[in-house]
C-alpha positions as CSV (number, residue, x, y, z in Angstrom):
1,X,114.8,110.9,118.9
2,X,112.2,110.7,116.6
3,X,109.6,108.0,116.2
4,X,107.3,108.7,113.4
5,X,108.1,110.9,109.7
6,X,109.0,110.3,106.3
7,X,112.1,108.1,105.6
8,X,114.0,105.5,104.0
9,X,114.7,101.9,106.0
10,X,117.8,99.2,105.5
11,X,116.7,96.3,106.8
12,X,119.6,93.5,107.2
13,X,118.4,90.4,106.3
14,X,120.3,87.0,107.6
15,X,122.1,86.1,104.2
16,X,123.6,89.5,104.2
17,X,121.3,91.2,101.6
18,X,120.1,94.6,102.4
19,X,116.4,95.1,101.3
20,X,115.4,99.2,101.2
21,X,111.8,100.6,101.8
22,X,111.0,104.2,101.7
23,X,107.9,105.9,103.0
24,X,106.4,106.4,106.4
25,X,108.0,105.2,109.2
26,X,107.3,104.9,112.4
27,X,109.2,103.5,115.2
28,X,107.6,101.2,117.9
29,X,108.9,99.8,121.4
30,X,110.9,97.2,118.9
31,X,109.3,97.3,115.6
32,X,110.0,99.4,112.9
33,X,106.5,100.1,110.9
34,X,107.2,101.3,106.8
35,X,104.0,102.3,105.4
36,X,104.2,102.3,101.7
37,X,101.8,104.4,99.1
38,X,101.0,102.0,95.8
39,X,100.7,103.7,92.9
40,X,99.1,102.6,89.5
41,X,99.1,104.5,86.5
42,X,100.2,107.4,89.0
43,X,97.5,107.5,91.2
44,X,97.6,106.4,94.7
45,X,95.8,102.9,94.8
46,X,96.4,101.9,98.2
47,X,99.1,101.1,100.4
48,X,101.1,98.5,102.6
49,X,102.3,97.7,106.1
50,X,105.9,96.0,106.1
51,X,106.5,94.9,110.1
52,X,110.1,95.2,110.4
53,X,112.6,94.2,113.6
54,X,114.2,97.2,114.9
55,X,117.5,95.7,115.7
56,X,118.3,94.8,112.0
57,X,117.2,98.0,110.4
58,X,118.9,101.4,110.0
59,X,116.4,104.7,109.7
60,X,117.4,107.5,107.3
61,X,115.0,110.3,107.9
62,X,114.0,113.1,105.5
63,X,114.3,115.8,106.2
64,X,111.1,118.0,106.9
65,X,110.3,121.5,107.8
66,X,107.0,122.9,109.7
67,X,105.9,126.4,109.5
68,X,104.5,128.1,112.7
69,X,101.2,128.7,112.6
């Protein structure tokens, strides 16, 4: 299974909402890590950390292709 890429996270909140965050994931023992990119004016400006519980979330990965070297 795969712990770390590019991907898009549903996270299930209590009320039965579904919040979505999309950029680097990475999956820990029971935490789900999204790191987002800010933009402003199109330039990358920074980015944040969103600490997510791995039991109410659902991972869609991207999908990505490495060349051999």
């Amino acid at each position: 299974m795969r712990n770390i890429g590019t991907g898009k996270v549903e996270f299930f909140l209590a009320d039965g909402s579904i919040r979505e965050y999309e950029g680097e994931v990475e999956i820990n023992a029971d935490r789900v890590v999204v790191t987002e990119i800010i933009n402003i004016n199109g330039n990358p400006a920074g980015a944040r950390e969103i600490n997510l519980p791995k039991g109410q979330c659902v991972v869609f990965w991207v999908p990505e292709v490495y060349e051999a070297v």
